[in-house]
C-alpha positions as CSV (number, residue, x, y, z in Angstrom):
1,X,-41.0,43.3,25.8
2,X,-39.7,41.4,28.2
3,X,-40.1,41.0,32.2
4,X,-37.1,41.5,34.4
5,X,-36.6,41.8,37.8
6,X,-34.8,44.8,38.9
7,X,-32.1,44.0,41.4
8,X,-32.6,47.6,43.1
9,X,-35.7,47.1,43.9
10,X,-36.8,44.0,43.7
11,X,-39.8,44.5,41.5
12,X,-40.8,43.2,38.6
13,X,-40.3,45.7,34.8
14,X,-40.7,45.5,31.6
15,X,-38.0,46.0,29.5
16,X,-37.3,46.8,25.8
17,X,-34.7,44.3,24.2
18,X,-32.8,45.3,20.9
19,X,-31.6,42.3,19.0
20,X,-28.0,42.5,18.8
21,X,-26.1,43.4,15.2
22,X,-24.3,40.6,14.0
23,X,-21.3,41.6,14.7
24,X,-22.2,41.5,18.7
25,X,-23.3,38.0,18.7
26,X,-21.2,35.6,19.8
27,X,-19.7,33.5,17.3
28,X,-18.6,30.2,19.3
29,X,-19.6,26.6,18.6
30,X,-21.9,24.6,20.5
31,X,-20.3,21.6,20.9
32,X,-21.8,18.4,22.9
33,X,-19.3,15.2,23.0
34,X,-20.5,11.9,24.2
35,X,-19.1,10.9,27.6
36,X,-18.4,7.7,26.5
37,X,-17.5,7.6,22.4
38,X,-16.9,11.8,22.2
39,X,-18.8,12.1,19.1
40,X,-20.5,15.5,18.7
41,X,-23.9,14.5,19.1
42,X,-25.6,18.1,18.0
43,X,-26.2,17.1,14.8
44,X,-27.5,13.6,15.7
45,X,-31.4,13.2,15.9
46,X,-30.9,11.2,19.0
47,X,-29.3,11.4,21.9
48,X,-29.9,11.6,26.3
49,X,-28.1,14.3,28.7
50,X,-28.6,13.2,32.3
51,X,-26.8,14.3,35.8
52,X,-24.3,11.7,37.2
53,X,-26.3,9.1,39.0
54,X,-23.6,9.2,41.6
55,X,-22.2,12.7,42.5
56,X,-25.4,14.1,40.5
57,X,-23.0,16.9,39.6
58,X,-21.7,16.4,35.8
59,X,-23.7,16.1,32.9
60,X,-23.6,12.8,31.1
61,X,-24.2,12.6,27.2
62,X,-25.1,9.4,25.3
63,X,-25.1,9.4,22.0
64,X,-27.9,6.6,20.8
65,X,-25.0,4.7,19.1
66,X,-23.1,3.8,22.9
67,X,-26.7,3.9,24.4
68,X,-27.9,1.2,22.2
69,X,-24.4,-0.8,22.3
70,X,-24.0,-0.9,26.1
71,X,-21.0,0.9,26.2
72,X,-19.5,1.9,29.6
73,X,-19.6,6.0,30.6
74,X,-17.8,7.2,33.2
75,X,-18.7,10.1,35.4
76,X,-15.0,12.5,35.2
77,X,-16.1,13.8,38.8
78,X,-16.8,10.7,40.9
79,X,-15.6,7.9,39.0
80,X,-19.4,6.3,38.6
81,X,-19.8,3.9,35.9
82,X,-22.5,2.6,34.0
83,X,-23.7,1.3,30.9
């Protein structure tokens, strides 16, 4: 069970979810890119997300490789850099 608000009435239900079949599920690829190297960092054991210091908008992944190294990011958005 779990709780849901219903939009009709604003109140608070409990609903019954089915898992979906297999077939239902969706079948894309999470995929997370460094901002700076564009490695796919799901599979690394270490790695930061963080919003753009300077618009605060766009999500910035380091993967610990450019985090360790210095290397520059840049925000696609505003243009903010930083190590």
């Amino acid at each position: 069970m779990v709780k849901k608000i219903n939009k009709e009435n604003n109140k608070t239900e409990e609903v019954l979810v089915t898992p979906k079949e297999p077939s239902e599920m969706s079948t894309s690829i999470v995929r997370l890119e460094c901002t700076t190297c564009h490695t796919n960092v799901v599979t690394e054991n270490s790695f930061i997300k963080f919003k753009c210091p300077g618009c605060g908008e766009v999500e910035i992944i380091r993967c610990e490789r450019c985090r360790k190294s210095s290397n520059i990011y840049k925000c696609p958005k505003c243009g903010f850099e930083g190590p």
